[in-house]
N, C-alpha and C positions, 0 to 999 in steps of 0.2 A: 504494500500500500504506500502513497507517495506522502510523506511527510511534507507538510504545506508553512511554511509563514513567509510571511510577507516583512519588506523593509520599507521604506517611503524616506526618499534622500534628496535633499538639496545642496545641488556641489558647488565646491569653489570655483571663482572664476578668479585664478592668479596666475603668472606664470610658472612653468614646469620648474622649481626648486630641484630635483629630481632627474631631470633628462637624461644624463648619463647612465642614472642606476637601472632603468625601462628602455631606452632608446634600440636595444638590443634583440629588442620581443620583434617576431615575425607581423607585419602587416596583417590584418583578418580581411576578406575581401567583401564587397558586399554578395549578398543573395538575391536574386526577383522571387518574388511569390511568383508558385506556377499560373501561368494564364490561363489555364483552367480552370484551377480554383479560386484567382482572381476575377472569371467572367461568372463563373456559377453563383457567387457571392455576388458580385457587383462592388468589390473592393476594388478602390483605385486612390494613390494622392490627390491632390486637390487638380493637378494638371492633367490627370485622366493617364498616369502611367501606372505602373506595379509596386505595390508595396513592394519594401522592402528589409533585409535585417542581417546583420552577420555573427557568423555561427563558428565558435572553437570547439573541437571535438574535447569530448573531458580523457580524461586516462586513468589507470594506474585504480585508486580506492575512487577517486571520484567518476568513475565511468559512469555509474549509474544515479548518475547527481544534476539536477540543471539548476542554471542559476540564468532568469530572464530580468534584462537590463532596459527599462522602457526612456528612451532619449528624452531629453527638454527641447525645448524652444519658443516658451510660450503661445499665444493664441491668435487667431484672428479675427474681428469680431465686424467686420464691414467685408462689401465687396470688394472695397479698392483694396483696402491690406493685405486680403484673400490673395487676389488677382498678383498682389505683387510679392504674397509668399510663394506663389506659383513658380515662378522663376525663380526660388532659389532650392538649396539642400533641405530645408523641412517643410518642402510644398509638390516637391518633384523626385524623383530618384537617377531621373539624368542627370541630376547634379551633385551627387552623393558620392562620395569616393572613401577607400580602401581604410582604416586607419589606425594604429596599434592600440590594443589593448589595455589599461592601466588599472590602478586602484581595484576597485571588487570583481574588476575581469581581469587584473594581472594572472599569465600563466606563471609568477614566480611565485616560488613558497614562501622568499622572504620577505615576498613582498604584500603577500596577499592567502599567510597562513591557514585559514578554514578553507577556502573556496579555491584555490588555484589550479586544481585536477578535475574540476567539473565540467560539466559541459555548460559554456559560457554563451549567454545570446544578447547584443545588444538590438531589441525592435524598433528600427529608423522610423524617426517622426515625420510625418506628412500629410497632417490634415488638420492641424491647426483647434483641436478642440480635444486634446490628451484622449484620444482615441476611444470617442466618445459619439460622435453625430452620426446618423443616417439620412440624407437630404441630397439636393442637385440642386445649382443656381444653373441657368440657360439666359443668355437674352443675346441674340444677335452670333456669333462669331465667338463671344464669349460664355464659356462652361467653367463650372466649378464643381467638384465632387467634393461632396462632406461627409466622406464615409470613412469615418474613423472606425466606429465600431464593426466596419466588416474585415477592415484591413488588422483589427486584431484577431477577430476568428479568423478571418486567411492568414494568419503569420502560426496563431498554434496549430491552423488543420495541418499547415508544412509541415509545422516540428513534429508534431504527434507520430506518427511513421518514424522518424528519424530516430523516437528512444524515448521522448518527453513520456509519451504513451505510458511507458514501463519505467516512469522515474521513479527513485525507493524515496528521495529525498526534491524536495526544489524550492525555489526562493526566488519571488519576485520584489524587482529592485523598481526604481525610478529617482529620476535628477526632473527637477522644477515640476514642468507642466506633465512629464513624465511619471511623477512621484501621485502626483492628483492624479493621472492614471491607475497607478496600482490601489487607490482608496477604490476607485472604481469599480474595478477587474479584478479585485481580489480574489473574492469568494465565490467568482464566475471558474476564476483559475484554480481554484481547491478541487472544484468538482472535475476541471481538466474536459468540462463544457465550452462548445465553440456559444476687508475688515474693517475692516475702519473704513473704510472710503467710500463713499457712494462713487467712485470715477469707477473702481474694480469692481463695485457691485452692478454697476452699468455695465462695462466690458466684458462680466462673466456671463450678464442675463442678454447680451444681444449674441455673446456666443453660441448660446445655449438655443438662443431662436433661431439664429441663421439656419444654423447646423443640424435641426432634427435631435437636438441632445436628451431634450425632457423625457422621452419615449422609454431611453437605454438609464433612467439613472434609478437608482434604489426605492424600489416600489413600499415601501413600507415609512420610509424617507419622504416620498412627496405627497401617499396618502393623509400625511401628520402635518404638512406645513399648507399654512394660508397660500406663500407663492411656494410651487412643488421647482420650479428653478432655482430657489433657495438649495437645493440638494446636489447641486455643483460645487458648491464650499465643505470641507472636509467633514470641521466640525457638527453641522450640521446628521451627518449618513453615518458618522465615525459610530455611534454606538451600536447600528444596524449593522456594520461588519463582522460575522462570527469567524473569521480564519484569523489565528494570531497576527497579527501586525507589529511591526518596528518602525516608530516615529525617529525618524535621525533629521534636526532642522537645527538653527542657531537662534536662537532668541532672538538676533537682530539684521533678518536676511536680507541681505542688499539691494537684490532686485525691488522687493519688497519698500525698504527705506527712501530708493532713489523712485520708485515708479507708483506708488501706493500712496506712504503716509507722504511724500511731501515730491510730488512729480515736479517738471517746471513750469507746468501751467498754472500748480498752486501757488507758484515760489516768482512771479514775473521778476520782482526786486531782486532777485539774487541773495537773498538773505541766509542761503543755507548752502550755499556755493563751499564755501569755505569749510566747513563741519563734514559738508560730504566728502570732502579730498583727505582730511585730516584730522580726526577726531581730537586732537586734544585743541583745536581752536574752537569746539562747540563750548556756545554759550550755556552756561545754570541754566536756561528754560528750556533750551535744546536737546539738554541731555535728559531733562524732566521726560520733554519726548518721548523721547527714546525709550526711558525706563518703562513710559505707560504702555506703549507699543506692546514692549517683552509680556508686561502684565496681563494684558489684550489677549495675548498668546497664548501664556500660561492657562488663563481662566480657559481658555477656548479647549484648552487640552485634560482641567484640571477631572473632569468624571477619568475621563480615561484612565489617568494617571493613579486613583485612588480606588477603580473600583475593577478593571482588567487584569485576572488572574494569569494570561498567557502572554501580554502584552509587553514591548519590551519599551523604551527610552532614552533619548541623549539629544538634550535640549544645551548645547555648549554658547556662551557669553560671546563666540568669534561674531567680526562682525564677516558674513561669509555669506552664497550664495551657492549650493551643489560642497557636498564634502566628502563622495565615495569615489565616484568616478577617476579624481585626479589622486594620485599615490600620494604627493605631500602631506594631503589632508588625511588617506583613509589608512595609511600603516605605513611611517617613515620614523629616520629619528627625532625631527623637529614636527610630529603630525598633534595639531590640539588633542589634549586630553582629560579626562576628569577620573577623578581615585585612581589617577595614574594608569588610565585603560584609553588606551587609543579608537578609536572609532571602530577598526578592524575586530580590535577585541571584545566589544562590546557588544555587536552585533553577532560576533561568534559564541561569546558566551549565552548570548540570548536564543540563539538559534539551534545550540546541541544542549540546551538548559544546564548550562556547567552553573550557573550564578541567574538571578534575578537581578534583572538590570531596566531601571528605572532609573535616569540620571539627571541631573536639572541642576545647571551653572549655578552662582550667585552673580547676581547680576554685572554690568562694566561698572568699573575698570578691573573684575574678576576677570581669568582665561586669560592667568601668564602664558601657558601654550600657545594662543593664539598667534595667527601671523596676520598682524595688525597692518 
């Protein structure tokens, strides 16, 4: 029987601290869904090509292990942003290319202790709604496909044949809009069946329309809420999830800070210019901020946290955005830590139940680890 929990990961966006120690790992190439199963479905990216994902074979004790990595790249909540994710890597797969493996897909042991023998899957982003919508836009010359949610049953019916079928063990990951994915697809994938802001309350709820999302989201979720589109935010569906889960986020996620609590349409004056490049120029009410934000967070997480017997944790003070995917962050010598467990560790311990791991920073300027 396949052993199931889940990770939900926002990674950092720093440069490779690290290159040398991974630079050495083989290229993974990409994969097409077959176009059979990509026309039976009616899964396609937004530009009408083939999903897509890439696949390392596991080896050795992990053969019979997967570990599926669902990409970021946030959403698109209009036509025109659609039209012009189209053209690029998470809108299309002709523009998708080859690319080494690191952090919870490193094939090295030292580098990626529990997981490095499994069989590793990153599922390529390209539909702009964390693989969630079932919808068409058409007008003139112009097409849009919002089939997220077929392009994730066409990416397991692949793997399923491949071994996923007969996995003893697996573990679904995700980085940003990727990670809001696995809240999703979780306990879809168990069975191994095919904030603050009115700006992002806006951009989730006209995602959500464009895209055909309300259909595919947690039916016990949207029968409970006045607006049932409300069940696109985590917190919300978080308690309707029965397959273990692992919350790994930073109290004070970047993209979040730069694009949510204080974007630059809120900010015309430039007043937080300065705080965002450099924290230690934020003002006493900036870092007030801040602090409320985490709290925001915290409360948003706090049932989970006090009342989830299989549930795991690692809520770290960095101020970061994605912290598995990239090695620095998910198991190095300088990688954030908390009771001295690296991200790597924590999620392993949570994952073969060596330790209960429920973790939660104190707040900045806590996270000496941090790479500030």
């Amino acid at each position: 029987m396949m052993m199931l929990r889940l990770s939900v990961a926002v990674l950092l966006l720093l440069p490779f601290a690290l290159w040398c120690a991974y630079a050495q790992s083989p290229l993974v190439g990409i994969t097409l869904v077959k176009n059979t199963t990509a026309k039976e479905l009616g899964a396609y990216c937004l530009d009408g090509s083939l999903p897509a994902y890439q696949f390392s074979k596991g080896f050795g004790s992990g053969a019979s292990n997967w570990l599926l990595h669902i990409e970021g790249g946030g959403w698109c909540n209009d036509v025109k942003s659609c039209l012009e994710r189209a053209t690029t890597r998470i809108g299309s797969s002709s523009y998708m290319t080859e690319n080494v493996f690191s952090g919870i897909l490193s094939n090295n042991q030292s580098l990626n202790p529990d997981f490095y023998n499994w069989n590793r899957v990153m599922l390529r982003y390209c539909d702009g709604a964390s693989f969630a919508g079932n919808s068409m836009y058409q007008n003139g010359n112009s097409s849009l496909y919002f089939r997220g949610q077929k392009i994730w049953q066409a990416i397991i019916s692949d793997l399923l044949p491949q071994g996923l079928a007969h996995a003893e063990k697996a573990l679904l990951s995700g980085c940003s809009a990727g990670g809001l994915a696995v809240f999703l697809h979780c306990d879809n994938f168990s069975r191994k069946d095919v904030a603050k802001s009115e700006m992002i309350r806006t951009l989730y709820h006209d995602v959500v329309s464009l895209q055909g999302v309300e259909q595919n989201l947690n039916q016990n979720c949207t029968s409970s809420q006045i607006d049932p589109k409300q069940c696109f935010f985590p917190q919300y569906f978080l308690s309707y999830i029965k397959t273990p889960i692992f919350i790994l986020n930073t109290a004070y996620d970047t993209w979040q800070f730069y694009n949510v609590l204080v974007p630059s349409s809120a900010d015309p004056g430039g007043v937080w210019n300065s705080c965002k490049k450099n924290l230690t120029t934020c003002t006493d009410s900036q870092i007030q901020t801040l602090q409320d934000f985490r709290l925001d967070m915290l409360n948003a997480t706090n049932s989970f946290y006090k009342s989830s017997t299989s549930g795991g944790m690692f809520i770290n003070s960095c101020f970061a955005h994605c912290q598995t995917q990239h090695q620095e962050t998910w198991f190095a010598a300088n990688s954030p830590r908390m009771q001295n467990k690296t991200i790597a560790e924590a999620v392993g311990d949570w994952y073969f139940e060596r330790n209960e791991t429920k973790l939660i920073d104190c707040p900045y300027p806590c996270g000496s680890t941090c790479q500030y």
